[in-house]
TIBA-736538 format. One line per field, with one value per residue: residue in three letters; x, y, z of N, C-alpha, C, O, CB in turn. Coordinates in nm, 2 decimals. Atoms other than C-alpha are relative to their C-alpha. Glycine has a CB too. Example, Ala and Ser with C-alpha at 12.3 -4.5 7.8 and 13.67 -1.06 7.14 Angstrom:
<pts>
aa	ALA,SER
n_px	0.09,-0.09
n_py	-0.12,-0.11
n_pz	0.00,0.00
ca_px	1.23,1.37
ca_py	-0.45,-0.11
ca_pz	0.78,0.71
c_px	0.09,-0.08
c_py	0.12,0.11
c_pz	0.00,0.08
o_px	0.19,-0.03
o_py	0.12,0.22
o_pz	0.07,0.09
cb_px	-0.10,0.04
cb_py	0.00,0.05
cb_pz	0.12,-0.14
</pts>
This chain:
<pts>
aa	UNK,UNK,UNK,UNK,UNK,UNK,UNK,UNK,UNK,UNK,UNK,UNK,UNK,UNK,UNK,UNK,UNK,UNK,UNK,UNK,UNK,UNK,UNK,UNK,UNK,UNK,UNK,UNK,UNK,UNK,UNK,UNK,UNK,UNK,UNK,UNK,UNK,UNK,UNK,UNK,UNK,UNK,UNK,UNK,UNK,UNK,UNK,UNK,UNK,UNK,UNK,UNK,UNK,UNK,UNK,UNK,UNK,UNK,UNK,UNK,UNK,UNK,UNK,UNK,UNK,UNK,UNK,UNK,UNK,UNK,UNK,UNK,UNK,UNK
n_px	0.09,-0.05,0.15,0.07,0.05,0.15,0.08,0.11,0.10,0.14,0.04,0.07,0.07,-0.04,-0.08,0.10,-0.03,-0.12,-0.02,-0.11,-0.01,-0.13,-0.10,-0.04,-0.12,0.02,0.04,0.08,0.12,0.03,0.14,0.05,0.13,0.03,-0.11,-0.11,-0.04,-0.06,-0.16,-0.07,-0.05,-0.07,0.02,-0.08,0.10,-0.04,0.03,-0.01,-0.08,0.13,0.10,0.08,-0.07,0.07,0.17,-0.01,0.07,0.19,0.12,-0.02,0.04,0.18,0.09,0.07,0.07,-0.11,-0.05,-0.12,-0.09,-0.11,-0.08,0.03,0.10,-0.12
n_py	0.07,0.16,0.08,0.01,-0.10,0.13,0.08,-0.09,0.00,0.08,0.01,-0.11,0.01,-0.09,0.01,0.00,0.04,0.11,0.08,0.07,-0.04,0.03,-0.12,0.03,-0.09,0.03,0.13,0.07,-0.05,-0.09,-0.05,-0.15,0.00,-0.16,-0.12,0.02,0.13,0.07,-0.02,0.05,-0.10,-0.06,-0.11,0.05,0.10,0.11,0.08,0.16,0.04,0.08,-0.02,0.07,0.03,-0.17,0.02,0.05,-0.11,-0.07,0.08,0.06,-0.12,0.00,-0.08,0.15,-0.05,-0.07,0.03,0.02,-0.10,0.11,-0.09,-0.13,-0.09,-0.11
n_pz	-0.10,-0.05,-0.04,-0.14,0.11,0.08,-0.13,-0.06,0.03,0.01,-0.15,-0.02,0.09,0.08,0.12,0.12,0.16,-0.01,0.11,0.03,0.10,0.10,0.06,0.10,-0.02,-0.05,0.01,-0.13,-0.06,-0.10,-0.07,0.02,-0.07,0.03,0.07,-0.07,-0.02,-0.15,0.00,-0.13,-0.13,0.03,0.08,0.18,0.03,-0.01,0.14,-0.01,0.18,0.06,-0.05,-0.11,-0.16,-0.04,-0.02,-0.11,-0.10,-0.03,-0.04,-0.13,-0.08,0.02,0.13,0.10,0.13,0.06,0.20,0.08,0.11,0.08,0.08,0.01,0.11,0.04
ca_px	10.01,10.12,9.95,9.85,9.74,9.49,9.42,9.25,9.09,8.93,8.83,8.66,8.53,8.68,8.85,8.61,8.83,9.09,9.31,9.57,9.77,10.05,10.38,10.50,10.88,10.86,10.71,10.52,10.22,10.10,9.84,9.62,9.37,9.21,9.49,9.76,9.98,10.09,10.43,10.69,10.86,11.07,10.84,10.92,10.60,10.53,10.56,10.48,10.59,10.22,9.88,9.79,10.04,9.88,9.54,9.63,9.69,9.37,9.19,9.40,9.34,8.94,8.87,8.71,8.60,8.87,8.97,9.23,9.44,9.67,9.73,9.78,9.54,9.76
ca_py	18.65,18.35,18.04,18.13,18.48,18.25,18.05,18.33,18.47,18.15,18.09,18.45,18.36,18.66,18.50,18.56,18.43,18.11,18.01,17.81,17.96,17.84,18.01,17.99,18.16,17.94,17.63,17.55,17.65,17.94,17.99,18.30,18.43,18.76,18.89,18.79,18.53,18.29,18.36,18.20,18.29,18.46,18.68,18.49,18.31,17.99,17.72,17.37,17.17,16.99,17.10,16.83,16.95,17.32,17.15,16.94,17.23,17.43,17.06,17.06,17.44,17.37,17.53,17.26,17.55,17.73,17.78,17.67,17.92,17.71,17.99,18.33,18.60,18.85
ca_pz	14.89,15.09,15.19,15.56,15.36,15.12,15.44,15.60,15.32,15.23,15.64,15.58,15.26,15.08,14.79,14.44,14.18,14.21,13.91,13.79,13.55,13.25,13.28,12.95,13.04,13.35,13.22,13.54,13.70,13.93,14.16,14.10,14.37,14.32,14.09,14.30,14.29,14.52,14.65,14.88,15.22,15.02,14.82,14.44,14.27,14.37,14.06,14.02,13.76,13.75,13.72,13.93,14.22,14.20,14.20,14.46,14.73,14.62,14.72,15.05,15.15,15.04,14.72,14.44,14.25,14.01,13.63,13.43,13.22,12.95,12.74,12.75,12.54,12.36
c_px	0.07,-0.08,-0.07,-0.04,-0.12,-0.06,-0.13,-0.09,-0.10,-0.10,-0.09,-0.10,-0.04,0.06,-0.16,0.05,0.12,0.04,0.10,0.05,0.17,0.08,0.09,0.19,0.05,-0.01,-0.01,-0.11,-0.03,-0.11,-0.02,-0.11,-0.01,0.11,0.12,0.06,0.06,0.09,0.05,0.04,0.08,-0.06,0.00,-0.17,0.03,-0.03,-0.02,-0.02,-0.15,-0.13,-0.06,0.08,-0.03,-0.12,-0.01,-0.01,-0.09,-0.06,0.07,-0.03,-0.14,-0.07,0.00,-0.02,0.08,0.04,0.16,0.02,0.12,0.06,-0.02,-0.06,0.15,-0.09
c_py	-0.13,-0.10,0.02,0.18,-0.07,-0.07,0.08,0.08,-0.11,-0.05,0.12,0.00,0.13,-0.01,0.00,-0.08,-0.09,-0.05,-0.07,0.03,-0.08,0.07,-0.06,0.00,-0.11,-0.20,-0.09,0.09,0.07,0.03,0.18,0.05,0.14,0.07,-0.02,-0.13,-0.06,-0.04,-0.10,0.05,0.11,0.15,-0.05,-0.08,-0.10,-0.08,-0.11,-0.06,-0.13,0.06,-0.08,0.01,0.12,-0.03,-0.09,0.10,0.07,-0.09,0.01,0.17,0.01,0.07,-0.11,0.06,0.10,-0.05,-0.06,0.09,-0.05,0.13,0.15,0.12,0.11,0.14
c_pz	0.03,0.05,0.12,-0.07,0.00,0.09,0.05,-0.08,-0.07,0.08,-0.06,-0.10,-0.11,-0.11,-0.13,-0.10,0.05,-0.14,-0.01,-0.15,-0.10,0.00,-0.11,0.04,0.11,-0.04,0.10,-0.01,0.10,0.02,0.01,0.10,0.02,-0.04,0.03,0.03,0.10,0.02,0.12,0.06,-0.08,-0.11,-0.16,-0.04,0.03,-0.16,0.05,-0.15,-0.04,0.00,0.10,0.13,0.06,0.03,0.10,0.14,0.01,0.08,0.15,0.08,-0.03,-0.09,-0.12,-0.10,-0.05,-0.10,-0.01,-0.08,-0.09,-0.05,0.00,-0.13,-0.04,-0.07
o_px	0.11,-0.20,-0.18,-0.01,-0.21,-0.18,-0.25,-0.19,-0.22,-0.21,-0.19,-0.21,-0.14,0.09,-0.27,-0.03,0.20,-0.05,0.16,0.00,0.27,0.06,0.16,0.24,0.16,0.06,0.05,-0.14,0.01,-0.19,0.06,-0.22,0.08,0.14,0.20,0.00,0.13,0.14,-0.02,0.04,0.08,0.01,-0.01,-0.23,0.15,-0.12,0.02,-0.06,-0.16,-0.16,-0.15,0.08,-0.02,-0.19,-0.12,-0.12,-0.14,-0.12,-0.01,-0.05,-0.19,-0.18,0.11,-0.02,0.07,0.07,0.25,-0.07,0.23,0.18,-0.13,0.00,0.25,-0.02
o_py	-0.21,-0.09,-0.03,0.12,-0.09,-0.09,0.05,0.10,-0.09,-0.08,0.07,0.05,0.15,0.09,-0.05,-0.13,-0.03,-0.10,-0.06,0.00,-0.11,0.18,-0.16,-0.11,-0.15,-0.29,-0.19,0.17,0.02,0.07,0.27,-0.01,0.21,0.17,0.02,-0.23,0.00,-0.14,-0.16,0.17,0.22,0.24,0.04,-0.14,-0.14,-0.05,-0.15,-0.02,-0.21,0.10,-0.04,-0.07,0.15,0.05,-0.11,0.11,0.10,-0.04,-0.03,0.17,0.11,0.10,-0.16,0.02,0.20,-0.17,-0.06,0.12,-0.04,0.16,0.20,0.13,0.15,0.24
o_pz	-0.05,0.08,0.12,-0.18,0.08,0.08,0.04,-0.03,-0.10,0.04,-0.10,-0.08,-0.18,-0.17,-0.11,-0.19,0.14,-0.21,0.10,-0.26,-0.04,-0.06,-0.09,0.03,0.07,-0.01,0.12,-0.10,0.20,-0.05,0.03,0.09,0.06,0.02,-0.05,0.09,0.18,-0.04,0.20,0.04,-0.02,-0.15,-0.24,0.05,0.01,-0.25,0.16,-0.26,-0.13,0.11,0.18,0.22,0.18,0.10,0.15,0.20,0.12,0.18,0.24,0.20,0.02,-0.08,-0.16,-0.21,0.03,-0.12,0.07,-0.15,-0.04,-0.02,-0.01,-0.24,0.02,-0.10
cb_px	-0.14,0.08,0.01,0.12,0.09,0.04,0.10,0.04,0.02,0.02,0.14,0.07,-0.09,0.05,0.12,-0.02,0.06,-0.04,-0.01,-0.05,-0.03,-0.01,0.10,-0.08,-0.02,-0.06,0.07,0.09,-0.06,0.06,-0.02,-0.06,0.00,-0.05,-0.03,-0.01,0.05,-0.04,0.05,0.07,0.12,0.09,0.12,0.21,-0.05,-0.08,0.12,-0.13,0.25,-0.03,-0.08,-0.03,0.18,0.00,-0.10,0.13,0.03,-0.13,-0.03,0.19,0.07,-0.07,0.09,-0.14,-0.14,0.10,0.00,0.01,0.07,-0.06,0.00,0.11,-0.19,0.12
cb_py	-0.01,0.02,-0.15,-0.03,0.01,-0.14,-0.04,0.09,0.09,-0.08,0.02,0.11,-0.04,0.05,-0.18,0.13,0.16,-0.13,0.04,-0.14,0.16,-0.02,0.07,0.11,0.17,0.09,-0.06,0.00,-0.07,0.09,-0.07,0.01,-0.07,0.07,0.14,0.07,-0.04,-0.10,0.16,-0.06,-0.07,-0.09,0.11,-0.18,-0.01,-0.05,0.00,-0.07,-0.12,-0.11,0.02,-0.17,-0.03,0.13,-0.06,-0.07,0.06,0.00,-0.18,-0.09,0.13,0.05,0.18,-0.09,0.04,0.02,0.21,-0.11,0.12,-0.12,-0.05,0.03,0.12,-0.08
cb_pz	-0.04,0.12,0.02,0.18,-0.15,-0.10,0.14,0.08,-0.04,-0.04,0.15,0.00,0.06,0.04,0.02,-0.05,-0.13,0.09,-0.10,0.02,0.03,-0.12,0.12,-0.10,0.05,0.04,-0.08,0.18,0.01,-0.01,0.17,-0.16,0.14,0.10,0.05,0.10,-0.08,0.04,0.04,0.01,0.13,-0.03,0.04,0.01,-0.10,0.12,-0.12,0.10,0.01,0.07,-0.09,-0.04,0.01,-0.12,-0.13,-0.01,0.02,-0.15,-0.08,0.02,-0.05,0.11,-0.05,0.03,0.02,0.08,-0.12,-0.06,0.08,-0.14,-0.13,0.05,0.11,-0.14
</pts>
């Protein structure tokens, strides 16, 4: 899913679940929205190397309300 993707289903008010998750392998952060993560033009997850630069665009696409995931369950 891409941001103009997420745009429209948050406009529709179809998204249920927003997170922010730790990639360990990575060592950045990836947005999660209903299951699916949030890619670039090119198809690849998007990363950011801050939680506050992944929680920055949730606040600028309009969602306030979404978990944090640090570590993954095994």
């Amino acid at each position: 899913m891409n941001e103009y993707d997420m745009k429209i289903l948050i406009n529709a008010q179809a998204l249920k679940r927003v997170s922010i998750h730790f990639g360990v392998m990575s060592q950045g952060y990836m947005v999660i929205a209903d299951g699916r993560a949030l890619e670039t033009a090119k198809g690849e997850t998007r990363e950011f190397k801050t939680l506050d630069a992944a929680a920055k665009l949730l606040f600028k696409m309009g969602i306030a309300d979404f978990t944090v995931k640090l570590k993954t369950s095994v």
